[in-house]
N, C-alpha and C positions, 0 to 999 in steps of 0.2 A: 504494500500500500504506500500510496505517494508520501512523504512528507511535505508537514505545512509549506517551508518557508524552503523558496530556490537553494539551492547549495551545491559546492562542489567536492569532489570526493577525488585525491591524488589517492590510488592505492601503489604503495613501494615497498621494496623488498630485492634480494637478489635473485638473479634468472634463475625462473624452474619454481618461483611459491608459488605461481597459481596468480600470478596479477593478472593475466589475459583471459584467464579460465571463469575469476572473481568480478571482472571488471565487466563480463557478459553476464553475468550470472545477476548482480546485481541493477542491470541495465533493464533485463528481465523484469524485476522485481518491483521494482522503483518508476519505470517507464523514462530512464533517464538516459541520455546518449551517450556514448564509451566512445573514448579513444584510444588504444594501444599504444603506446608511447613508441615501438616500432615502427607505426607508422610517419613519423615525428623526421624518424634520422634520416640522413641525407646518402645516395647510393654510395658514397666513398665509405660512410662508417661501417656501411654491412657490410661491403667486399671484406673491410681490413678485420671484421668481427667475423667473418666466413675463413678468412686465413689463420685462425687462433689467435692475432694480434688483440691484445684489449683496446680498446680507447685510453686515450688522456684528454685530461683537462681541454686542449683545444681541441677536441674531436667533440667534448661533449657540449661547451656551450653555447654554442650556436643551436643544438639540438634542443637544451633546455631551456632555451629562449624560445623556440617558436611552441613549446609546450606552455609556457607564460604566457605569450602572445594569445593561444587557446583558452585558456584558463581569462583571459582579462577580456576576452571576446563574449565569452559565455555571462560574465559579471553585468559586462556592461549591456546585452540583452537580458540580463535577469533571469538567466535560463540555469535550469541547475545542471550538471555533467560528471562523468567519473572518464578519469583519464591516469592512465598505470603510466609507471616508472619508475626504474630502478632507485635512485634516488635516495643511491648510497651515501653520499657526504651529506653534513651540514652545510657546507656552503651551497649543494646545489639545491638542498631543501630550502634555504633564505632567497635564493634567488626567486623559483617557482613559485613559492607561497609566501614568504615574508608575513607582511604583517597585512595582507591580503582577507579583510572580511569574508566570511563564511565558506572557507576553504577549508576541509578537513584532514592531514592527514591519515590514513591507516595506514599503519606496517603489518606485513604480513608475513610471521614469523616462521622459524623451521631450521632445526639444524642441518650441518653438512648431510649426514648420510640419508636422512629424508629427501632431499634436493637433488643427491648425484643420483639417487634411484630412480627420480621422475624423469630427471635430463636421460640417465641412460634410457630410458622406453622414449624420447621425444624425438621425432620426425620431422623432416623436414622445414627445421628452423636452424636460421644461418648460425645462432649461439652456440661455438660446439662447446660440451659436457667439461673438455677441460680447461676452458678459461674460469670453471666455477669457483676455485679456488683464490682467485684473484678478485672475485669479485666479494666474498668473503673477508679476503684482505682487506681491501677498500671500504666494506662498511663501517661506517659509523651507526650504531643505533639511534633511533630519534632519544633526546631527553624530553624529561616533562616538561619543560618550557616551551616544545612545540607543543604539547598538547595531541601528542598521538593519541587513534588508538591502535591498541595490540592486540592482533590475532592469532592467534595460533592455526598452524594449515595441516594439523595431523588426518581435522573429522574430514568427513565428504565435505565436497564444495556448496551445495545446498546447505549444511550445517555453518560454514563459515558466513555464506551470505547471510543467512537468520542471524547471527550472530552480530555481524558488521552492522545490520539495518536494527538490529535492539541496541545496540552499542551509542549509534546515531540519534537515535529517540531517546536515549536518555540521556545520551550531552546535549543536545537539545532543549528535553524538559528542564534538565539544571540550569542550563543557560538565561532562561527565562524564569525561575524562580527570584 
């Protein structure tokens, strides 16, 4: 069921928790429009993420920008949206969301060997299995300052959506108490 008031939903994590799987799932639920933060990056980042190369820093913000650009697109029509992204560092979470009204993030959590067991069964996605390790490396978890929430992506994905969309309604309801 809809929520009251527009809002945007960044779901992050690293490759293989289930952002793309959640971020439909929820889309579903909500009636809200998804973006795959995939869709975002520019044909140079996925070749050099197709050759096990990671990104760096200058691979990624131009990517993270025109996911901003989306996200301030969606504001400024009042439309609510969930749009995934790794969204490993703090800086590239300040960038995205800052101090950007009614943007939520969710982290969607999961240790190594839960993740390299999805990535091993996953197909035909340029991300291979062993740059996971790196991306691991690279996170930073959100602190409470951003105001995450945290999911955990053991249950079925049905079970995390219900979760994520009770989670919402009740930063919500406290928000307006």
């Amino acid at each position: 069921m809809p929520m009251a008031s527009p809002r945007l939903v960044v779901l992050m994590g690293v490759s293989g928790c289930g952002k793309s799987t959640i971020g439909k799932g929820l889309s579903l639920a909500l009636g809200w429009p998804f973006r795959d933060a995939d869709s975002f990056h520019p044909p140079a980042n996925i070749e050099k993420m197709s050759r096990g190369v990671p990104l760096d820093d200058a691979d990624r913000w131009p990517w993270l920008s025109a996911i901003a650009q989306w996200i301030d697109a969606q504001r400024a029509a009042g439309a609510p949206g969930i749009v995934s992204c790794s969204a490993l560092k703090r800086a590239y979470r300040e960038h995205m969301i800052g101090a950007r009204q009614g943007v939520r993030l969710v982290y969607l959590k999961g240790d190594m060997g839960l993740i390299a067991g999805r990535l091993a069964r996953r197909k035909g996605h340029f991300m291979p299995p062993g740059l996971l390790q790196s991306q691991f490396d690279a996170l930073e978890e959100p602190l409470q300052a951003e105001r995450p929430l945290v999911v955990g992506i053991v249950p079925p994905p049905e079970d995390v959506v219900a979760a994520i969309i009770a989670q919402l309604g009740a930063a919500e309801a406290a928000r307006s108490d």
